[in-house]
C-alpha positions in Angstrom: 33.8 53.0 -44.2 36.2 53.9 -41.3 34.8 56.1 -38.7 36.9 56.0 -35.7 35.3 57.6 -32.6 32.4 58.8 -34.4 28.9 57.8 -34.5 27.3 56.7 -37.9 23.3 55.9 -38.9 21.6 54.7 -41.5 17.9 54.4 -42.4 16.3 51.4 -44.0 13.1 52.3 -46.2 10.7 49.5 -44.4 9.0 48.4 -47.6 12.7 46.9 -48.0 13.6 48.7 -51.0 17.0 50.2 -49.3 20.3 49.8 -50.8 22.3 47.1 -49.2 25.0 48.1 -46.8 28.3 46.8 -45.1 30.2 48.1 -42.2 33.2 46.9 -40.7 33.3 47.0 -37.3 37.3 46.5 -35.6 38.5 47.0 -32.0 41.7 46.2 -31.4 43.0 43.5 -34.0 39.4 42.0 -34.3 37.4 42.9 -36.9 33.7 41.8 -38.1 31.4 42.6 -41.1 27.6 43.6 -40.5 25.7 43.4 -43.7 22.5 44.8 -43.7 20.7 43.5 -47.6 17.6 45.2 -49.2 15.0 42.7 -47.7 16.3 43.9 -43.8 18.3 40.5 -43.4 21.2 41.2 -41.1 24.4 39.3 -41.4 27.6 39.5 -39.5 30.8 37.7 -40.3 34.0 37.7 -38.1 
């Protein structure tokens, strides 16, 4: 998902039956991963 300059939200059902979601997040020539997984656990990998 490539957004550049915009703003983006998501909702997470908090019995923690969401979909599980990744963004990539870059400035410049860095770039991590935020995963978000069904149960709420929050993950980020550069």
């Amino acid at each position: 998902m490539a957004l550049p300059r915009e703003t983006a939200r998501t909702a997470f059902d908090p019995t923690g039956m969401a979909e599980p979601l990744t963004v990539a997040l870059s400035r410049g020539e860095g770039t991590v991963s935020v995963t978000v997984d069904g149960s709420g656990e929050v993950r980020v990998d550069d």
